[in-house]
C-alpha positions as CSV (number, residue, x, y, z in Angstrom):
1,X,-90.4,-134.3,-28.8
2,X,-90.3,-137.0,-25.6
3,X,-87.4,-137.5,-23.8
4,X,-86.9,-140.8,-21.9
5,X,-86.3,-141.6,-18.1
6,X,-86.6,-144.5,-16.2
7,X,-89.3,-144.5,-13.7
8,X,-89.5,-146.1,-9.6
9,X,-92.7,-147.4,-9.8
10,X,-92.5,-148.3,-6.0
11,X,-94.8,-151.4,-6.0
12,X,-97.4,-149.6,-7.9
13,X,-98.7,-150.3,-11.3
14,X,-97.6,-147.3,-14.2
15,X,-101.6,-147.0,-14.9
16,X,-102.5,-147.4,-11.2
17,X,-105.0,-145.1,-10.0
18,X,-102.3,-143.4,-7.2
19,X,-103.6,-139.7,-7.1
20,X,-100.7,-137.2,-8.4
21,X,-99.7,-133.6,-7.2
22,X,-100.5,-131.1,-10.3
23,X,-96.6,-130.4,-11.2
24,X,-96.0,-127.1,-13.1
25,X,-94.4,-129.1,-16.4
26,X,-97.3,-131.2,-16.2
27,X,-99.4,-128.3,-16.1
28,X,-97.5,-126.9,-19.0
29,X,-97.8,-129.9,-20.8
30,X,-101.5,-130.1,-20.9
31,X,-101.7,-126.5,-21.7
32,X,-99.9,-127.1,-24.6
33,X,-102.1,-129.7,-26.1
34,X,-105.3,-128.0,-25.6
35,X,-103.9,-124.8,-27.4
36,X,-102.8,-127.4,-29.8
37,X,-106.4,-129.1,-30.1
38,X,-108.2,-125.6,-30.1
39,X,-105.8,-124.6,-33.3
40,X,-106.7,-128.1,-34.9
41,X,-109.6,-129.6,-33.4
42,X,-109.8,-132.6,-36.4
43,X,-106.6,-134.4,-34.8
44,X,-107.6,-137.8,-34.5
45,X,-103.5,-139.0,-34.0
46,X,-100.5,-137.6,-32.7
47,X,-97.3,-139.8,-33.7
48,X,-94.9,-139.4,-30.3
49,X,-91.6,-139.5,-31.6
50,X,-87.9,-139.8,-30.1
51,X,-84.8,-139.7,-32.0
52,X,-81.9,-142.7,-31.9
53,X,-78.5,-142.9,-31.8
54,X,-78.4,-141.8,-35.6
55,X,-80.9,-139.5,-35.9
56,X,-83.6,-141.6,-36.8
57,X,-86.8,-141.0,-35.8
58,X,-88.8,-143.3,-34.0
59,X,-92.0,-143.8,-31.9
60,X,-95.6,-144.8,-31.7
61,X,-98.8,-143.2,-32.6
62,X,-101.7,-142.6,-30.1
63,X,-105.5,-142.0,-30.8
64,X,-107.5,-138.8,-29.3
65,X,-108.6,-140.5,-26.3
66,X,-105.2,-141.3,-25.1
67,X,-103.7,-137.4,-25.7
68,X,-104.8,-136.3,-22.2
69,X,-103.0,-139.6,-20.3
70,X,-99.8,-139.2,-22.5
71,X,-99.6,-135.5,-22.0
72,X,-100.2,-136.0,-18.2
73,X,-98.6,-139.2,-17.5
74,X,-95.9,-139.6,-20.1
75,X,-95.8,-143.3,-21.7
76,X,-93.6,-145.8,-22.3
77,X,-91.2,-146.7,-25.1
78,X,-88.9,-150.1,-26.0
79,X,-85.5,-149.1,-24.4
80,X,-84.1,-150.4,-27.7
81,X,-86.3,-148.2,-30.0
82,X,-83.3,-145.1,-29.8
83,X,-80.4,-147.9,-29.6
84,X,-80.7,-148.5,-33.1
85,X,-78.4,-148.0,-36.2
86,X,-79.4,-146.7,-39.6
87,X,-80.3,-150.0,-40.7
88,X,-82.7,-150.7,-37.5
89,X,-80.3,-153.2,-36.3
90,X,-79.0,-153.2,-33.1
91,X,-75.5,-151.9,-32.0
92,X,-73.7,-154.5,-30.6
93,X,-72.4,-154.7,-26.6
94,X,-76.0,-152.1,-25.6
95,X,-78.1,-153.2,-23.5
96,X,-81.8,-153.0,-23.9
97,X,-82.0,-155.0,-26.6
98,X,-84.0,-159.0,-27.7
99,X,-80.9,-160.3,-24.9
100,X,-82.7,-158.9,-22.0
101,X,-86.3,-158.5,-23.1
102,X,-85.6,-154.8,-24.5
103,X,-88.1,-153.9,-21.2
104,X,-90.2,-150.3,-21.2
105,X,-88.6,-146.9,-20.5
106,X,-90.8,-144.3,-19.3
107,X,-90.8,-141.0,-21.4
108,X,-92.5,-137.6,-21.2
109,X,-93.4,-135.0,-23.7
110,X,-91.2,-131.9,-23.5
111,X,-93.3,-129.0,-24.2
């Protein structure tokens, strides 16, 4: 599960090469995945999901070599993606939507 935040980048790029203080939930968080890898070492893809307004699941998938930055670093999601309706459609009078470019929100995984 990922739960979604916006970020102050400050000036500096998401994937900039800023060094970061360990934090304990991002200690916990990588923790988790290698316990997770060790139990099934054959996962080649790890679908990151977040539900919407309805219940809906929704998301993006990321390949092995990107487990380590997403687990560490979080990632980013359409602001839309959990602003939808059954349908997919967008609820009216929301922002984040085609209107204003539906821009990024950060997320992290919550062990």
């Amino acid at each position: 599960m990922a739960t979604m935040r916006r970020r102050k980048t400050e000036g500096k790029s998401r994937r900039g090469s800023t060094a970061r203080r360990a934090s304990p939930k991002r200690n916990t968080r990588l923790a988790e995945l290698e316990a997770f890898l060790r139990r099934y070492p054959d996962t080649d893809v790890l679908e990151l999901l977040v539900a919407d307004l309805a219940g809906v699941l929704r998301g993006k998938r990321v390949r092995r070599d990107e487990f380590e930055h997403v687990f560490r670093d979080g990632f980013c999601l359409p602001g839309g993606a959990v602003l939808l309706d059954t349908l997919g459609e967008v609820v009216s009078g929301i922002r984040y939507t085609a209107e204003d470019g539906d821009p990024d929100i950060f997320t992290e995984i919550v062990p």
